[in-house]
PDB file with SEQRES, HELIX, SHEET and CRYST1 records, atoms N, CA, C and O in Angstrom:
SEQRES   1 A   67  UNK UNK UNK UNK UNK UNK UNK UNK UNK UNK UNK UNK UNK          
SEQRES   2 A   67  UNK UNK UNK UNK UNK UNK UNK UNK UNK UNK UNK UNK UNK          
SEQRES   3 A   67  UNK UNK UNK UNK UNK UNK UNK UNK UNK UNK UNK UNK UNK          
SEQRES   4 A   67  UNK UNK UNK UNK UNK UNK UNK UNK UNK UNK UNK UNK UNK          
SEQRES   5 A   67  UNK UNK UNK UNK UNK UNK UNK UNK UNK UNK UNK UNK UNK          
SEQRES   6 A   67  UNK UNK                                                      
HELIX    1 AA1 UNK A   18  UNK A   20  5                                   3    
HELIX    2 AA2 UNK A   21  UNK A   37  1                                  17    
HELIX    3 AA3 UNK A   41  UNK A   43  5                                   3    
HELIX    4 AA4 UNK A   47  UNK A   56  1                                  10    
HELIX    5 AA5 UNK A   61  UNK A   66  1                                   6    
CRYST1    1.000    1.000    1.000  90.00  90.00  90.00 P 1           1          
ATOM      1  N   UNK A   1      34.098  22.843 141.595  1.00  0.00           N  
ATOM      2  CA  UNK A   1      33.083  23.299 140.683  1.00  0.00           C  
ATOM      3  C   UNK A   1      33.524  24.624 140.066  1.00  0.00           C  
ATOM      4  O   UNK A   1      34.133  25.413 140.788  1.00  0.00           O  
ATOM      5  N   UNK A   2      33.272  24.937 138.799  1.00  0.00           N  
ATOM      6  CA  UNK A   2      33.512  26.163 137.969  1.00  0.00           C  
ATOM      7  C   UNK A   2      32.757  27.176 138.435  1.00  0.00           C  
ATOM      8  O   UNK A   2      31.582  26.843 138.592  1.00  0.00           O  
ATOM      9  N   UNK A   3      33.044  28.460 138.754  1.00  0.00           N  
ATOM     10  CA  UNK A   3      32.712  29.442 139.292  1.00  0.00           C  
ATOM     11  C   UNK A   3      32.025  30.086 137.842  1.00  0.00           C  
ATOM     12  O   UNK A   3      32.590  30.216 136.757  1.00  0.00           O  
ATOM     13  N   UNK A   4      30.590  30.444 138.216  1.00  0.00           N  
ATOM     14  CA  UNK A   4      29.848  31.031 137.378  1.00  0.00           C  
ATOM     15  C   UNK A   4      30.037  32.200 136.585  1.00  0.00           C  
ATOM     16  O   UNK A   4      30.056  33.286 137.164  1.00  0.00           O  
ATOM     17  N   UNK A   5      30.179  32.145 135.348  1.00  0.00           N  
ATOM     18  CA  UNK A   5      30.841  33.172 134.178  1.00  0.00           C  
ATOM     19  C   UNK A   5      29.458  34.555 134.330  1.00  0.00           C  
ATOM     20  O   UNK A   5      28.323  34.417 134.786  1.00  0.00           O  
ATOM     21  N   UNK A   6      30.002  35.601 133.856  1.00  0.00           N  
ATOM     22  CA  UNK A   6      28.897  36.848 133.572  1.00  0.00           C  
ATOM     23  C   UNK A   6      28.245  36.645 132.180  1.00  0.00           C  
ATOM     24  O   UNK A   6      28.958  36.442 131.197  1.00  0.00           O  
ATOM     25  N   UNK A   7      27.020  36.693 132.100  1.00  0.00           N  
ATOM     26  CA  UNK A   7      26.439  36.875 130.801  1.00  0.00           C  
ATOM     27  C   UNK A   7      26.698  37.813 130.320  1.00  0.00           C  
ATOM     28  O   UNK A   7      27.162  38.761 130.954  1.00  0.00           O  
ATOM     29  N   UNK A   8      26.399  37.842 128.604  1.00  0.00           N  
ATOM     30  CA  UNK A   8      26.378  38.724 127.758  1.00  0.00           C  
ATOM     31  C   UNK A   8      26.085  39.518 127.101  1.00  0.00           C  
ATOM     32  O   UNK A   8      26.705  39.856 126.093  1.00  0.00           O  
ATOM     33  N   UNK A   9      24.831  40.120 127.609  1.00  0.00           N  
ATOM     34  CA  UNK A   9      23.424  40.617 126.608  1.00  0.00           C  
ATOM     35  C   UNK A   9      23.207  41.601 125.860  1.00  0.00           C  
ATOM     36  O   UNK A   9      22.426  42.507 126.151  1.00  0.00           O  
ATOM     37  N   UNK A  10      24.082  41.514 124.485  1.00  0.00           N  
ATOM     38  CA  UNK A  10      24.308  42.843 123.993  1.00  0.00           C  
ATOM     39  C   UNK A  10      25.077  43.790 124.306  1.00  0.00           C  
ATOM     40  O   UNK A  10      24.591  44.866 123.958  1.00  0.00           O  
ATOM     41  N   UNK A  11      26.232  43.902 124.895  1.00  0.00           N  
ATOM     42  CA  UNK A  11      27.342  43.895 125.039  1.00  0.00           C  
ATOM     43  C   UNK A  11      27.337  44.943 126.964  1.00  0.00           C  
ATOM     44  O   UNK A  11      28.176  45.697 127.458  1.00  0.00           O  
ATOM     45  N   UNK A  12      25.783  44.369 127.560  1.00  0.00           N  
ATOM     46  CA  UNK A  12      25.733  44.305 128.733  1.00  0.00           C  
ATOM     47  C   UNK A  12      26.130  42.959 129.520  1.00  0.00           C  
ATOM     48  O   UNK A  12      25.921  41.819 129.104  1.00  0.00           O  
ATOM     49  N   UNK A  13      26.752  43.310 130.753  1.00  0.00           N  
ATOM     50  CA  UNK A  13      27.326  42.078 131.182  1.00  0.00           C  
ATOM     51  C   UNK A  13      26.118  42.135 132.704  1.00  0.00           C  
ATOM     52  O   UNK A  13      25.703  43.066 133.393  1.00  0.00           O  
ATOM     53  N   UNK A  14      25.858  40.440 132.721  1.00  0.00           N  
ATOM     54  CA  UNK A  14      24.844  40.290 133.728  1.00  0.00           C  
ATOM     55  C   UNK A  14      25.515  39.427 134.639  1.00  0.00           C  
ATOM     56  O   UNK A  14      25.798  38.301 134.228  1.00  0.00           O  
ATOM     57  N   UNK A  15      25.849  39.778 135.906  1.00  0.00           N  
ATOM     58  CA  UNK A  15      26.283  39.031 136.893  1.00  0.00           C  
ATOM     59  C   UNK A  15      25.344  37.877 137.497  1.00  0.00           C  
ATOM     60  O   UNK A  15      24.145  37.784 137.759  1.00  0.00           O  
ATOM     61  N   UNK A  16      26.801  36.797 137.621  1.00  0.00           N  
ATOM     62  CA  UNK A  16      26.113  35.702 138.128  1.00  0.00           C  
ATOM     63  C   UNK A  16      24.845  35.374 139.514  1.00  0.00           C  
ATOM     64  O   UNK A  16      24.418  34.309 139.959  1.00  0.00           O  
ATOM     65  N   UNK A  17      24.548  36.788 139.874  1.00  0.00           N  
ATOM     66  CA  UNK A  17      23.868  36.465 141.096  1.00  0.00           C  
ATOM     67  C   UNK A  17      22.736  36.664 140.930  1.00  0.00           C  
ATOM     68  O   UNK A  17      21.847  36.226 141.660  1.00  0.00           O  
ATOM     69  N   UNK A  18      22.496  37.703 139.454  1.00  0.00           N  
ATOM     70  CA  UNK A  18      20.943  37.705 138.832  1.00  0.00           C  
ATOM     71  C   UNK A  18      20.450  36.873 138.511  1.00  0.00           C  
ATOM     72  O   UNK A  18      19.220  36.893 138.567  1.00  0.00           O  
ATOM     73  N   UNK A  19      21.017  35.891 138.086  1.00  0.00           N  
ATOM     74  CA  UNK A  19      20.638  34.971 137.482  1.00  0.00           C  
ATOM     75  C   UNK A  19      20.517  34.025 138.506  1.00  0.00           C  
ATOM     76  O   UNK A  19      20.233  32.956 137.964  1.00  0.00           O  
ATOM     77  N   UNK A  20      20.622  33.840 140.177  1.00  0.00           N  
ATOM     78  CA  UNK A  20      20.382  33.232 141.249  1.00  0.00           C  
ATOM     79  C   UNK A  20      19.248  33.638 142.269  1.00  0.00           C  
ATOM     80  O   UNK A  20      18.776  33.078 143.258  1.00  0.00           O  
ATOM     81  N   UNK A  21      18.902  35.318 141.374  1.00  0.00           N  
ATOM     82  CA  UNK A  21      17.745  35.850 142.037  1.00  0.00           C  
ATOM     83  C   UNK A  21      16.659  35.542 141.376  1.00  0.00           C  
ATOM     84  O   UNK A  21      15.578  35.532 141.964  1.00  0.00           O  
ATOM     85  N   UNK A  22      16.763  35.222 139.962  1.00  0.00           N  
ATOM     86  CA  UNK A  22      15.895  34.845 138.901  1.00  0.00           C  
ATOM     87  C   UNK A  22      15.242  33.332 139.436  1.00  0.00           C  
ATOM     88  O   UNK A  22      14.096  33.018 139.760  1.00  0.00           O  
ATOM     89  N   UNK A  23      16.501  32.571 139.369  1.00  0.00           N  
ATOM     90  CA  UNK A  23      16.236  31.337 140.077  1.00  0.00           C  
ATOM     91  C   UNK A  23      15.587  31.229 141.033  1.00  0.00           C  
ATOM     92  O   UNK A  23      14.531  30.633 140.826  1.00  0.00           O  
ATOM     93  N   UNK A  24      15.745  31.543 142.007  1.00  0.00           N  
ATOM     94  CA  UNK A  24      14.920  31.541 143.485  1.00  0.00           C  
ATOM     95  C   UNK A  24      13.756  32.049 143.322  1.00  0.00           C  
ATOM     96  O   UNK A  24      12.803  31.311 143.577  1.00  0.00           O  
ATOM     97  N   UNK A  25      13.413  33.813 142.730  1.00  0.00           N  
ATOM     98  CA  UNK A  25      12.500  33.632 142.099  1.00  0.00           C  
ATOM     99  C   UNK A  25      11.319  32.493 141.400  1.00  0.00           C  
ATOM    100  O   UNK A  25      10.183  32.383 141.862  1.00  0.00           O  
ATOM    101  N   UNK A  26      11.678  31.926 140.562  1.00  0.00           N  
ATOM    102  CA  UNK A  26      11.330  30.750 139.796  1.00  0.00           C  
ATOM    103  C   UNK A  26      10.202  29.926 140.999  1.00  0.00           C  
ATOM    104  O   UNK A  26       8.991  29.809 141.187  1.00  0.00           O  
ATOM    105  N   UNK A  27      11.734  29.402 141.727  1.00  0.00           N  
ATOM    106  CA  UNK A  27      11.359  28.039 142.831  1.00  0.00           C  
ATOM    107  C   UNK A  27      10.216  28.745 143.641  1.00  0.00           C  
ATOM    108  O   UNK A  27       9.295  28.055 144.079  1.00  0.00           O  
ATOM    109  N   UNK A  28      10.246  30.026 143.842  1.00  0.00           N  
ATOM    110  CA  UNK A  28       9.630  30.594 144.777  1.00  0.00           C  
ATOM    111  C   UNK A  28       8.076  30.427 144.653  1.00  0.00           C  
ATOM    112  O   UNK A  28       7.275  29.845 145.385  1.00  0.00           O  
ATOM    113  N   UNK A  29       7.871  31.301 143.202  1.00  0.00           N  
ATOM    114  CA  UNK A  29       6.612  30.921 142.313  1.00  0.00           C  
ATOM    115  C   UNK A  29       5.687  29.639 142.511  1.00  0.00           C  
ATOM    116  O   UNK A  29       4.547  29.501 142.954  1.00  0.00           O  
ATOM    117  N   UNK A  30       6.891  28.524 141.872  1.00  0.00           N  
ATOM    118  CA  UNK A  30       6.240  27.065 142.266  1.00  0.00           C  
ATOM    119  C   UNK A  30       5.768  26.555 143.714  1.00  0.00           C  
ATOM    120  O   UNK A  30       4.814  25.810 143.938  1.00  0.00           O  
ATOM    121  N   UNK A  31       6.796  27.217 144.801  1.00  0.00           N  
ATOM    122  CA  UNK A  31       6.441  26.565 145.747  1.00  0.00           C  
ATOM    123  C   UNK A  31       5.006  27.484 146.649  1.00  0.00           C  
ATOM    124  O   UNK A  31       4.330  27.061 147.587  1.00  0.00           O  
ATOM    125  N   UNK A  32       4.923  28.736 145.984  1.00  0.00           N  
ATOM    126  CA  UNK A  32       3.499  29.574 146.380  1.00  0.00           C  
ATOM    127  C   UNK A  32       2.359  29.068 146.049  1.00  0.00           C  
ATOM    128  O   UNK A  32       1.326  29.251 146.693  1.00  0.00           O  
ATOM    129  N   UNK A  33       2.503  28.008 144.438  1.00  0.00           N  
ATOM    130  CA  UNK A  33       1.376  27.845 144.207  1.00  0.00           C  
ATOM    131  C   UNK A  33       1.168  26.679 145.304  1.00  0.00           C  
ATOM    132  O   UNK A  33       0.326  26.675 146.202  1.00  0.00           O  
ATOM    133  N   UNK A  34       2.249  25.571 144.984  1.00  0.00           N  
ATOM    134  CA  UNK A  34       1.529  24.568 146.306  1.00  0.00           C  
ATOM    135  C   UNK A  34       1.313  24.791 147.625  1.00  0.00           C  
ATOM    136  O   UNK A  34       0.593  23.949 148.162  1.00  0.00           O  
ATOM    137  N   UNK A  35       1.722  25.677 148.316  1.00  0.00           N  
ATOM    138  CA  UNK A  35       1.502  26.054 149.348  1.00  0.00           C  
ATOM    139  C   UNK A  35      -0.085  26.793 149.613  1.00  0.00           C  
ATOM    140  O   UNK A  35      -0.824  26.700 150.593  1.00  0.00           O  
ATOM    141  N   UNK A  36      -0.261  27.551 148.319  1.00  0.00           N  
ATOM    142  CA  UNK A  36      -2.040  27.683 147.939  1.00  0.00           C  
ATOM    143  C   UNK A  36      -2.924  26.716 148.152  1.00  0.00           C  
ATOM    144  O   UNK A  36      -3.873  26.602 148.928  1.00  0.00           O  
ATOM    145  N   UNK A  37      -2.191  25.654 146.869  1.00  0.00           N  
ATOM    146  CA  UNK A  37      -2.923  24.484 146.502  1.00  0.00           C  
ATOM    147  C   UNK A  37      -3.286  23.599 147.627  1.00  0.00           C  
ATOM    148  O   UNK A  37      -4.272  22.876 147.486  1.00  0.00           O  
ATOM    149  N   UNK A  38      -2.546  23.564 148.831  1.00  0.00           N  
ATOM    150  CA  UNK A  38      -3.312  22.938 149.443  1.00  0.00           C  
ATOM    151  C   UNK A  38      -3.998  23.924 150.933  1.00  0.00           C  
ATOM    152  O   UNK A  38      -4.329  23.471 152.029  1.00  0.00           O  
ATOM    153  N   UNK A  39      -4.027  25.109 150.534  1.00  0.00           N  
ATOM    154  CA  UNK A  39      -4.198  25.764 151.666  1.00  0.00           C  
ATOM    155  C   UNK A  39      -3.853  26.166 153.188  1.00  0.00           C  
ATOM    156  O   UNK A  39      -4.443  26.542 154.201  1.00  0.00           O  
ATOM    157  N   UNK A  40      -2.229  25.792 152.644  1.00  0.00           N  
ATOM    158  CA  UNK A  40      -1.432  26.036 154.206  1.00  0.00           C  
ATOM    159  C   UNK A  40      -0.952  27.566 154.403  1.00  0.00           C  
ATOM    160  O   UNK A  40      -0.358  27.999 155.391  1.00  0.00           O  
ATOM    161  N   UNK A  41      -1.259  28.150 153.481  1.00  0.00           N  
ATOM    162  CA  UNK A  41      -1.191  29.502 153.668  1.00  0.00           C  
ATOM    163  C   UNK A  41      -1.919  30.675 155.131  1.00  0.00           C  
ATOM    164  O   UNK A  41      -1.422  31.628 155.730  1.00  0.00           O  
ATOM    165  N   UNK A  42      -2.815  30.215 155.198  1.00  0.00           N  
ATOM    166  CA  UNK A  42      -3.248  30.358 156.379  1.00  0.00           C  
ATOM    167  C   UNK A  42      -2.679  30.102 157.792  1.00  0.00           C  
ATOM    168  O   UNK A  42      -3.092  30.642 158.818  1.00  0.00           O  
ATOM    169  N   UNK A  43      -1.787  29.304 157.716  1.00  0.00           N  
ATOM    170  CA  UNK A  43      -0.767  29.046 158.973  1.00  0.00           C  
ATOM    171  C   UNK A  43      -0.353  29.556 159.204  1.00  0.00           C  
ATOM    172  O   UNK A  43      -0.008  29.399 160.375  1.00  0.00           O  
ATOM    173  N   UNK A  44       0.171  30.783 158.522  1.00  0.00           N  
ATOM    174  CA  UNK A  44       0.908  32.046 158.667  1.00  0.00           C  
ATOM    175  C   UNK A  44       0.203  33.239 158.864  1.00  0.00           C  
ATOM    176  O   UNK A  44      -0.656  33.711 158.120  1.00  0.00           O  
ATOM    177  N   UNK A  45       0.877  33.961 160.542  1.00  0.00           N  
ATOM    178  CA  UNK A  45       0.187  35.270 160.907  1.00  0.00           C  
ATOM    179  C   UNK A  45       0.394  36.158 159.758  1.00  0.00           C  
ATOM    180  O   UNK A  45      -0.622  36.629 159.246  1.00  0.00           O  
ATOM    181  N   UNK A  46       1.571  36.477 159.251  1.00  0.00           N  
ATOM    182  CA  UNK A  46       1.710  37.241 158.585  1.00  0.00           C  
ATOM    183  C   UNK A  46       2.276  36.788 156.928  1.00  0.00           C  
ATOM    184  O   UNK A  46       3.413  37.195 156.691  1.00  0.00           O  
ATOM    185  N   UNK A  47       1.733  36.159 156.022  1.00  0.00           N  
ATOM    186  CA  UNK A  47       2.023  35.443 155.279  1.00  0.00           C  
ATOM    187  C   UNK A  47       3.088  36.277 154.173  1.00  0.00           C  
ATOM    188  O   UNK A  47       3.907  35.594 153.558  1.00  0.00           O  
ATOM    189  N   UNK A  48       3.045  37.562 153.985  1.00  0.00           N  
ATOM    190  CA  UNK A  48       4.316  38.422 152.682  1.00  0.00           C  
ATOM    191  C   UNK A  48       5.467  38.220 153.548  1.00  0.00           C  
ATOM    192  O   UNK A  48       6.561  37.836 153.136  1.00  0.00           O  
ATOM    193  N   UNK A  49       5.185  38.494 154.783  1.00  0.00           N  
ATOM    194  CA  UNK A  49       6.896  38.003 155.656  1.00  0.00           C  
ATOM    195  C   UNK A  49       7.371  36.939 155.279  1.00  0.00           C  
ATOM    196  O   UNK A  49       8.377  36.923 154.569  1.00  0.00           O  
ATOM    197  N   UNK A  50       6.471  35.333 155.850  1.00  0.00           N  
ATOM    198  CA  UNK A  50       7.188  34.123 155.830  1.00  0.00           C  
ATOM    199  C   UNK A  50       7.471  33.911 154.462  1.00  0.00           C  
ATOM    200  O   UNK A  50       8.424  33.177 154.200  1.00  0.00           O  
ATOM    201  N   UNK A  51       6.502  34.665 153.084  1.00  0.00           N  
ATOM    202  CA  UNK A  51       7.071  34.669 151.731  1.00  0.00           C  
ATOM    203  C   UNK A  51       8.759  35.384 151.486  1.00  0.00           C  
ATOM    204  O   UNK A  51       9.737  35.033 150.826  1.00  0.00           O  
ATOM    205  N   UNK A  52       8.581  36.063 152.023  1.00  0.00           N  
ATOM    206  CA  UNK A  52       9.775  37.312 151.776  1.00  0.00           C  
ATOM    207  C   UNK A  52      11.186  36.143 152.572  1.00  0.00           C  
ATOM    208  O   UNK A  52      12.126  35.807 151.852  1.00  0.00           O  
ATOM    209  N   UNK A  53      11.121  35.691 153.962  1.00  0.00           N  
ATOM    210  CA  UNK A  53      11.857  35.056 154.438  1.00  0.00           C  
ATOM    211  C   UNK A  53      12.228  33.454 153.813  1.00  0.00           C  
ATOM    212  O   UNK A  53      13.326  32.917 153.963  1.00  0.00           O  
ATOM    213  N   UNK A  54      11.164  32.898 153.155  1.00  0.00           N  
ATOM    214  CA  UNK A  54      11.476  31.916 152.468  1.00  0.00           C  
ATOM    215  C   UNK A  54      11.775  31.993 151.035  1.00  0.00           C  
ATOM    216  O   UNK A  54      12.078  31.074 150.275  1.00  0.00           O  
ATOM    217  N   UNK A  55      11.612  33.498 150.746  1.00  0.00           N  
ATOM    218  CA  UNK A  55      12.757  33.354 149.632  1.00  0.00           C  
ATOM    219  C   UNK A  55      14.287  33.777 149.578  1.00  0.00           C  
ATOM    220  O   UNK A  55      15.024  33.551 148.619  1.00  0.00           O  
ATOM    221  N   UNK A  56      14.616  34.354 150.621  1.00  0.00           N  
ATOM    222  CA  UNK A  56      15.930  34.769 151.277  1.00  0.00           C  
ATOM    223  C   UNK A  56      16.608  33.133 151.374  1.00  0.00           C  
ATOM    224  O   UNK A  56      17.633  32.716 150.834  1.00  0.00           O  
ATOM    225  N   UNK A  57      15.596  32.371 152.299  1.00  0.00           N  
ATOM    226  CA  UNK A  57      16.604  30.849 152.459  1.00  0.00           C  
ATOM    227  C   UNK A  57      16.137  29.842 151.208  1.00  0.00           C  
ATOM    228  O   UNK A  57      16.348  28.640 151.364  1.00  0.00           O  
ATOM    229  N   UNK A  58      15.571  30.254 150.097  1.00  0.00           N  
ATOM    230  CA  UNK A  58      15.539  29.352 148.757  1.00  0.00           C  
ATOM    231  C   UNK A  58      16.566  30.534 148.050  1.00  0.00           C  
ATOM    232  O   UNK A  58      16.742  30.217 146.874  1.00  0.00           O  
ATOM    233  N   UNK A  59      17.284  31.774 148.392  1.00  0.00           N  
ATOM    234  CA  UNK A  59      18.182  31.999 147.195  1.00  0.00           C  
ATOM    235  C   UNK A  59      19.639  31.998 147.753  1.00  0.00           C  
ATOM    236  O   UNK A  59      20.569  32.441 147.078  1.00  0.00           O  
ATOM    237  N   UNK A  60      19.892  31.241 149.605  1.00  0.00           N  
ATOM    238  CA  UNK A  60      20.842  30.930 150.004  1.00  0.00           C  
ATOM    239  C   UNK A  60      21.171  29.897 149.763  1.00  0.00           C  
ATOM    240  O   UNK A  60      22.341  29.517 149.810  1.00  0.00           O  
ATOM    241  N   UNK A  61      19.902  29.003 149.353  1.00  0.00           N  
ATOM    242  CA  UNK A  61      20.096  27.383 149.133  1.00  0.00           C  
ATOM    243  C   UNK A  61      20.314  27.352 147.888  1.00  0.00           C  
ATOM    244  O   UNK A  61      20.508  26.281 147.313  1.00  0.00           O  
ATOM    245  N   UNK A  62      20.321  28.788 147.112  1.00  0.00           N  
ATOM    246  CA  UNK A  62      20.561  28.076 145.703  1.00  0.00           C  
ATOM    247  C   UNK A  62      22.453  28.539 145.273  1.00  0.00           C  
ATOM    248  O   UNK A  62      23.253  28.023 144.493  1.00  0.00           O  
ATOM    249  N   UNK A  63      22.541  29.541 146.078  1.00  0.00           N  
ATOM    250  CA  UNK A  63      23.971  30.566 145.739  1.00  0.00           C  
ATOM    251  C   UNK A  63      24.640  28.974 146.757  1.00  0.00           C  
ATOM    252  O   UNK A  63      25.567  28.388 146.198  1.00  0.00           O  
ATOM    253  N   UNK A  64      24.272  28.521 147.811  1.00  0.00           N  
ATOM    254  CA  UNK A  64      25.273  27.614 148.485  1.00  0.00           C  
ATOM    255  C   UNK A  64      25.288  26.509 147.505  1.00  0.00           C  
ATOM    256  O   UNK A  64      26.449  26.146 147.318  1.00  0.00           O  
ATOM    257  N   UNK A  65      24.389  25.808 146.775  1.00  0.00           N  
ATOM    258  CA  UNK A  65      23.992  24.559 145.515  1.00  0.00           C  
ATOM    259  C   UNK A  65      25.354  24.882 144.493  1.00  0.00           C  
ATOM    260  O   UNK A  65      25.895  23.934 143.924  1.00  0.00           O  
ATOM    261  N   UNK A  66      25.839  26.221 144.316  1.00  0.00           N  
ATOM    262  CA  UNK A  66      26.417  26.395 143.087  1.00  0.00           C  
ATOM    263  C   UNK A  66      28.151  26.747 143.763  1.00  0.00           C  
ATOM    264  O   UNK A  66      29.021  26.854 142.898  1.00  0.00           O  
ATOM    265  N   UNK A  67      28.562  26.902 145.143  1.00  0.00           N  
ATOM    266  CA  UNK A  67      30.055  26.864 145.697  1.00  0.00           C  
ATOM    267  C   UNK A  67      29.722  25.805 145.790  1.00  0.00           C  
ATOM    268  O   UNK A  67      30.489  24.954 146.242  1.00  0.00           O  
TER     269      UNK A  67                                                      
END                                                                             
């Protein structure tokens, strides 16, 4: 697989891993709302942790998706 190029933004260069924090980000979003939506949020003692920790392993799963 092709190793991810730096963006260009006006003659700032944006490394490929922002754009994997952006991503995870993203997934992260979606998967908060369903996790709302059906009210499993509550399962969690401390719910900004298991957020904070499940987006650490959705932006390992996404940097490992792209080696």
């Amino acid at each position: 697989m092709r190793a991810p190029r730096d963006i260009d933004l006006g003659g700032v260069l944006i490394d490929p891993f922002v754009r994997f924090l952006f991503l995870a980000l993203v997934i992260l979003i979606v998967v908060r709302f369903v996790v709302g939506r059906f009210g499993l949020r509550s399962m969690f003692a401390n719910p900004p942790l298991a957020e904070a920790a499940l987006y650490v392993c959705i932006l390992v799963g996404v940097i490992a998706s792209w080696i």
